[in-house]
N, C-alpha and C positions, 0 to 999 in steps of 0.2 A: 797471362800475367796478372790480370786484373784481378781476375776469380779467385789466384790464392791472395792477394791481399785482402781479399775482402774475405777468404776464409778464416786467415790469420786475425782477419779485427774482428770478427764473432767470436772466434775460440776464444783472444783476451777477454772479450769481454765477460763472457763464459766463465771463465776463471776466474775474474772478479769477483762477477757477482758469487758463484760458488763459494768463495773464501769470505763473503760478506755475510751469507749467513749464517755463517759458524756463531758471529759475534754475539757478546749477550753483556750484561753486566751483574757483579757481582753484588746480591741480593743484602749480601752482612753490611753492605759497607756506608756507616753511619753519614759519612760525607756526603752522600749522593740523597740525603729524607732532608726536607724542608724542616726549617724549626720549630715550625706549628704541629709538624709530622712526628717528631722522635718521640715523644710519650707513646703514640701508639708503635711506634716501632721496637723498642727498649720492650714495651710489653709484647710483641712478636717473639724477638728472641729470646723470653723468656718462657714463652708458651704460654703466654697469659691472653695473647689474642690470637686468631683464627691467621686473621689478614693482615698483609704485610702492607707497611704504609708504600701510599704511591711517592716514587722518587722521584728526585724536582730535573726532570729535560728540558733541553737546548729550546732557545727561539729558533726560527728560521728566515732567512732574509731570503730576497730573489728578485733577478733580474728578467724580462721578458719580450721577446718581441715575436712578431706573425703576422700575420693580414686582417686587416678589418674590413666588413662591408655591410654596407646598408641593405637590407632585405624589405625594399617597399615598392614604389611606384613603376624606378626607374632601372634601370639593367645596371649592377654592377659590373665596374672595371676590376679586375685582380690581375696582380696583387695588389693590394695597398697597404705601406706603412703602419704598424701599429706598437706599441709598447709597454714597458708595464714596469712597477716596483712593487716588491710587498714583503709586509711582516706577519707569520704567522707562531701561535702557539698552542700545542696542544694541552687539553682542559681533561683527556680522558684518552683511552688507547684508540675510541673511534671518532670522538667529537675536537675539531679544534677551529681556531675561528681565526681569519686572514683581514687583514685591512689592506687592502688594494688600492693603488691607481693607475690607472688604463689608461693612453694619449691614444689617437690617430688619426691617420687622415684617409677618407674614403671619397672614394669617386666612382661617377653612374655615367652613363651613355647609353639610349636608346637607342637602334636601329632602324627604329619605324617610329616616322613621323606623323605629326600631331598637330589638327588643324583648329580643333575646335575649344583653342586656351583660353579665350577670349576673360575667362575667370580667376585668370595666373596674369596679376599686373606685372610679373617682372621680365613674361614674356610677352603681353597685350600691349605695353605700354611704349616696345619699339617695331614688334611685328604686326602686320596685319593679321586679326584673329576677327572673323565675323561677330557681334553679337549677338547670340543667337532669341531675340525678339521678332516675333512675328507682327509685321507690320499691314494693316488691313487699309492703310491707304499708302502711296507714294508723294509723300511731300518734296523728292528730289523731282527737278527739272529734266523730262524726258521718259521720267520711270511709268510703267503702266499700272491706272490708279486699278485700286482690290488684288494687284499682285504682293503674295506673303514674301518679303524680302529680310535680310541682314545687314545690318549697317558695320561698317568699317570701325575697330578697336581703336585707330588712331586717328582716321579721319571720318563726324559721325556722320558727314558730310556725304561718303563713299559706301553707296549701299549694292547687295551681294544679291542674286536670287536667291532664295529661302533651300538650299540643298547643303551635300556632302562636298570636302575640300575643294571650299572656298575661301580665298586668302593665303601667306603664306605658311609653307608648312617651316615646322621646327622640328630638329630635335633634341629632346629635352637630354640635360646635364646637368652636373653638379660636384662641387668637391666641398666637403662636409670633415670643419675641423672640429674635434670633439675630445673634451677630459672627461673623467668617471673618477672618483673615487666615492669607494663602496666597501661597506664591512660585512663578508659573509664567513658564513658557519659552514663548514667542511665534516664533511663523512664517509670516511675510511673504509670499504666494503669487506678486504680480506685480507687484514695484517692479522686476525681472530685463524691459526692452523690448528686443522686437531692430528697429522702427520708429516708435519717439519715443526724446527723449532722457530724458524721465522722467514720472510718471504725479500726478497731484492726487489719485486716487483709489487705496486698497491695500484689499486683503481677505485675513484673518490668522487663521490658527486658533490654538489655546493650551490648554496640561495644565498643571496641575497639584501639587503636595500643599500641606497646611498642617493649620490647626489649627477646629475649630470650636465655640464654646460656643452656646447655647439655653435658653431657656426655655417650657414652653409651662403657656400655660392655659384653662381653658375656663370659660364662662358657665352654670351649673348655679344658680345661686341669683338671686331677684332682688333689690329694693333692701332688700326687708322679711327679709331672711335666709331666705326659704322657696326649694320651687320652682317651677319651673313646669310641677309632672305636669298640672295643670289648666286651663293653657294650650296645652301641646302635646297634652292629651286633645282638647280641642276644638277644634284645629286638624285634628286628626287623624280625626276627625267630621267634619269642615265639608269632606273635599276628598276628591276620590279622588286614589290614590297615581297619578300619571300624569304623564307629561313635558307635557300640556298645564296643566294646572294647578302650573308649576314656580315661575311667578313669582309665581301669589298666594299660594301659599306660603312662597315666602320671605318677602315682601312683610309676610305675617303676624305671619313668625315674628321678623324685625328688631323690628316694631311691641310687639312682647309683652316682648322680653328689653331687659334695660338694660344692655349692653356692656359692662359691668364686667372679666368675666373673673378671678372673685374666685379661682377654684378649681382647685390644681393638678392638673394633667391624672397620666393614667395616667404614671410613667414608671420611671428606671431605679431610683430610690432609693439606695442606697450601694452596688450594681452598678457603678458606671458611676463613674468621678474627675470632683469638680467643679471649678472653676475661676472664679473669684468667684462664688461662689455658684448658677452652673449646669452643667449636664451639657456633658461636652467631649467631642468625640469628633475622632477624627484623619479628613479627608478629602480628598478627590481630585477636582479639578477639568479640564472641558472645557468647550470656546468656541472660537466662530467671532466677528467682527466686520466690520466695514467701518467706516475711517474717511477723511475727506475735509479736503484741506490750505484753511485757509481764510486764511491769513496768512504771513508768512514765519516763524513762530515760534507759532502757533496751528494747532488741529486741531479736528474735532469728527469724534467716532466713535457707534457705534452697535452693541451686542454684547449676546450671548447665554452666559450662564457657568451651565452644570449642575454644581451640588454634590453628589456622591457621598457617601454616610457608610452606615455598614452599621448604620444605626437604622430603627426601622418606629415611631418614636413623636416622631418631629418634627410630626405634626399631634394624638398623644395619643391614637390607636387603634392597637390593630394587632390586632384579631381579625377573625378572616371568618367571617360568622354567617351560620350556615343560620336558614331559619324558626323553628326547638325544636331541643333537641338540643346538645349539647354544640360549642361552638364551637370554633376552629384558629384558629391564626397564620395570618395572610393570607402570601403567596408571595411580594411583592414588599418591600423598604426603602421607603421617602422617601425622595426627592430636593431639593434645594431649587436656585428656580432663579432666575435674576438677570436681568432684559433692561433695558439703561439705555442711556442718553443719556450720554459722557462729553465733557469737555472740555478741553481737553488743550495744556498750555506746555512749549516748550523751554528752558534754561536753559544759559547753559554760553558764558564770552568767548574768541576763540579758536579757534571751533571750528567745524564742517560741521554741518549739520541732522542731525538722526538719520540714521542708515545705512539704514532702512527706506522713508526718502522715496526714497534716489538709486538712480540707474540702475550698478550697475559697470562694464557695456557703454557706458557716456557717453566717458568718457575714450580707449578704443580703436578707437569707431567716429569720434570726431572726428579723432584723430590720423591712422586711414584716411584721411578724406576731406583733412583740408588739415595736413601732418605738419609739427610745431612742436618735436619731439621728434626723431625719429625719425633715425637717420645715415643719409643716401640716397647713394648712389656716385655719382661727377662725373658725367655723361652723357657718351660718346665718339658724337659726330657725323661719320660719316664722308665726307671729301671726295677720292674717288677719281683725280681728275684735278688737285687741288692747287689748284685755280683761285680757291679762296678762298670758295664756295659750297659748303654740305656738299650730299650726293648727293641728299637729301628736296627741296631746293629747286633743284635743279640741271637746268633744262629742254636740257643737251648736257654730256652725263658724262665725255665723253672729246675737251675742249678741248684741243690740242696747248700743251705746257708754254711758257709766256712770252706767252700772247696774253691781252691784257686783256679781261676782260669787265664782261658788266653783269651788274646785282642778279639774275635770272636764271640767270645762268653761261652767259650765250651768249657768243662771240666777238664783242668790237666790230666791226663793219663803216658806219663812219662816212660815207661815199658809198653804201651800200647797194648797189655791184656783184657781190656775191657774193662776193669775197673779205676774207677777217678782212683786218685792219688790220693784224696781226702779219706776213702777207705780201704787204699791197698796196705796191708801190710807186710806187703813185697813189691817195695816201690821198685825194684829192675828186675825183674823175672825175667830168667833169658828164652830165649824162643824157643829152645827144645824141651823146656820145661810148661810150656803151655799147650792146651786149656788152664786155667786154670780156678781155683775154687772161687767163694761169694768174697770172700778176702783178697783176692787179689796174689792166695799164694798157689805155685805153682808142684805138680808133681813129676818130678826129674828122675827118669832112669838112672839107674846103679852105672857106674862107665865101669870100663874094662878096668879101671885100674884097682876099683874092687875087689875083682875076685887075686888077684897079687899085692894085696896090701903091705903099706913100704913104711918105713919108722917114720912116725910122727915128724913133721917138719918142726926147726928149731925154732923158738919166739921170734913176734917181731921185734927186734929192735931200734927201733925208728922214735926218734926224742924229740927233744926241742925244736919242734913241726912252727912253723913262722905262721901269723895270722896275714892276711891278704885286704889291705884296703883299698875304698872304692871311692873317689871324689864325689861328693854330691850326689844326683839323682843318674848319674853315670855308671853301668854297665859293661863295660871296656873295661878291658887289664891296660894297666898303665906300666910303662917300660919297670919302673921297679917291681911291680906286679909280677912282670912276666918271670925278671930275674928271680923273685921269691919260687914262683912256680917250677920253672927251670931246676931249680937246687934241689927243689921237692925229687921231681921228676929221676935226679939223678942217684937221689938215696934209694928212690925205688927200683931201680935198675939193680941197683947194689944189693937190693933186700928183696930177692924174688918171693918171699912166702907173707910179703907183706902187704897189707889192702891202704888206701886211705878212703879216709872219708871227708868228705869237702861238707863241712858244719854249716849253715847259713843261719842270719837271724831270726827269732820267733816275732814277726810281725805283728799289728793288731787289726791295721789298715789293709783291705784287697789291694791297692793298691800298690802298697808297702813290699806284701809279699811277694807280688808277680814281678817286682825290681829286687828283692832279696831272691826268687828263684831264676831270674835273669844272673844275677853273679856268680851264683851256683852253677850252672849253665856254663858260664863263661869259661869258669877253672876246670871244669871237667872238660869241656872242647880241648882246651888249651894242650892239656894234658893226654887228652886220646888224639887227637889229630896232630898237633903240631911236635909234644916231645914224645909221640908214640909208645904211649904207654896203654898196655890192655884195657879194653872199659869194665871188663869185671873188676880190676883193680883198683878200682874208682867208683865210690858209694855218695849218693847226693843226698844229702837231707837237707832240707828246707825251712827247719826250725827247729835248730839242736838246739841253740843255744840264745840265750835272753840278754844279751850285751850289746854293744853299738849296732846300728842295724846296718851300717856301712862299712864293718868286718865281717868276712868269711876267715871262719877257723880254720885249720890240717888240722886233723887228727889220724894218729894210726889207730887200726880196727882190733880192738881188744879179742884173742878168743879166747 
């Protein structure tokens, strides 16, 4: 049951983010360019400049918190409290810059104890810690003179033989309360796609300075104002010093101390400027993070920020103790270091999302692919032979000038005898009259009805023949059309010896024509297919006559 819950919160999330980075904003739109910005933008949309002004996005606020710990002398305890507020703005699609401040509280515990502190007053000054001076006489009563001995941290009275764990041991602690506020510069690694248009997920690294105060203190006394030499002596008894007994020693040593943390730790004293009350020091910050878009206007991130300070007493030691013998400063500072959870709102009416969500490449790779912007030059399609077909669709390139064709760019040849129409002068040759000659006319056998020749058929008389018009740049017989035609149809039924001829206009435009032989076209179909009337009995010309170019005449065929 678990497993599909937590399939079903990936897949949301999935589809969130999915649907998040469709988002973009629209580049025209004057309200989203700063007022210092429109000049150049005004001149964008007119193509007077290259680059489009950067539009004015959201601040960002954020909440934080995670574990802080000191990385120095002493073993940190985790987790420890830590937290955070900040306001960032971006200056650029990768550069933007955060003012932060960080609180927390961090706490150490050793495991293995420490005998030789004798240089750490704030554990010297109630425990016994040898001093480790080498003594070439014994001015104590009893002691043997020219033996090298230690004298007692609290009584100097109380002197040690000159060797390893002597006195008691401790183990060092501490809990270190600490604010930061710090202004640094963020950089954006891969909101820049060159194959999406923009990304739900960024990873950003970040420097740098500010200011930091501290306090530390450690647990040296317990509730009854004593300490605990005779807790940590018998702890110290009870275990070998060994990483396998690491836990029940700590184990032990929680169970024994009462967390108070009454007593301040080693530190700078009037060395060092306080600032309410604690030690300040000036520091320098680095961090990496990843944050992930979960809303149009929310985030949630996830970052690591190391605090630099040139202190070795942010956990309350800085000695590095040999077994006996005079102790040194350890080699390294303290660092203090932050990993949190933040959460994160944009704010801002007016405006584009932070600059670190978008892609700058968005705007230039869409205007490649379908250009909204861009001035593109008229396209010159060239039509070599004039015919009104440019050359890419043009299946005969070199039509002789004046011959109509079709969509194509072929020569009409309406009898299909092999000669264009422009030089048949037997525009319908019927098929048993072909081959035929360089004209386009045809040599037709005698019929039978030749050799019994019959009296001349009677005139036609077919009169007041209706012209046929055509709406605009329309083609189609239009219902009065048809009835005009119709009527035709029906006198020629009536008038078997009689031909028509469908007259169309003399164009001047190819254009013109191939719509003036399109209606021509029309009234002939009309007439052989639908009022079945013979097609020998139907003659097309295509430029009888010089009148509207959107009437076709009837004429009967004079013999």
């Amino acid at each position: 049951m678990a497993s599909k819950k937590y399939t079903l919160l990936i897949g949301a999330l999935c589809f969130i983010l999915t649907n998040l980075t469709a988002q973009s904003y629209d580049w025209k739109d004057s309200s989203l360019i700063p007022k210092k910005s429109q000049a150049q933008h005004n001149e964008f949309l007119q193509n007077q400049q290259p680059f489009p002004a950067k539009p004015r996005n959201q601040w960002e606020i954020g909440l934080s918190v995670g574990n802080v710990l000191v990385a120095g002398d002493v073993t940190p305890v985790v987790p420890q409290i830590g937290w955070g507020a900040h306001v960032r703005k971006a200056f650029g699609y990768i550069f933007s810059a955060r003012l932060q401040y960080a609180g927390g509280i961090a706490k150490g515990l050793n495991w293995t104890p420490a005998f030789n502190y004798a240089k750490n007053p704030a554990w010297a000054s109630s425990y016994v810690a040898p001093v480790n001076t080498q003594w070439p006489n014994a001015p104590i009563p009893g002691q043997i003179p020219g033996q090298l001995y230690q004298v007692s941290s609290v009584d100097p009275t109380q002197a040690y033989p000159f060797g390893p764990e002597q006195g008691d041991p401790v183990y060092y602690n501490f809990r270190t309360v600490s604010h930061q506020l710090a202004l640094q510069g963020i950089i954006t690694l891969n909101n820049i796609r060159f194959h999406k248009s923009k990304t739900s997920f960024i990873i950003y690294g970040l420097g740098g300075i500010g200011g930091m105060v501290y306090e530390t203190k450690i647990d040296a006394e317990n509730a009854n104002g004593g300490t605990y030499a005779a807790d940590f002596a018998a702890i110290y008894a009870k275990y070998e010093v060994a990483n396998k007994n690491k836990r029940d020693i700590r184990r032990d040593l929680k169970s024994a101390m009462d967390k108070k943390y009454e007593s301040t730790a080693d530190g700078h004293q009037l060395r060092r400027p306080k600032l309410f009350d604690m030690t300040f020091r000036p520091m320098v910050q680095v961090g990496a993070g990843l944050a992930f878009k979960v809303g149009k206007r929310f985030s949630i991130g996830v970052e690591e920020v190391l605090t630099i300070v040139k202190d070795d007493l942010l956990d309350g030691q800085r000695w590095q103790e040999h077994s006996f013998g005079d102790a040194s400063l350890t080699r390294d500072f303290d660092n203090w270091h932050y990993t949190n959870i933040n959460f994160n709102y944009s704010l801002g009416a007016k405006s584009v999302e932070p600059l670190w969500w978008l892609n700058p490449l968005d705007y230039a790779y869409n205007e490649l692919n379908a250009p909204r912007h861009m001035k593109l030059p008229k396209p010159v399609l060239d039509d070599a032979d004039g015919d009104g077909v440019t050359d890419q669709f043009d299946n005969e390139p070199n039509t002789p000038a004046g011959c109509p064709v079709d969509t194509h760019g072929v020569a009409r040849d309406t009898d299909g005898d092999g000669v264009p129409d422009c030089k048949d002068k037997e525009l319908i040759t019927p098929t048993q009259c072909q081959p035929v000659d360089a004209d386009g006319v045809g040599k037709c056998p005698d019929p039978e009805c030749c050799k019994n020749i019959q009296a001349p058929l009677p005139a036609c008389n077919l009169v007041d023949l209706p012209s046929i018009n055509f709406a605009g740049n329309s083609s189609s017989l239009s219902a009065e059309g048809k009835a005009l035609v119709g009527s035709v149809a029906t006198s020629l039924r009536g008038n078997p010896e009689c031909k028509l001829i469908v007259c169309g206009s003399a164009a001047k435009s190819k254009s013109g024509q191939a719509l003036g032989q399109k209606r021509v076209d029309a009234i002939v179909k009309y007439l052989v297919e639908v009022q079945g009337i013979s097609a020998d009995r139907v003659v097309a010309q295509y430029d009888c006559h010089e009148g509207d170019p959107s009437v076709v005449e009837l004429r009967a065929e004079k013999k």
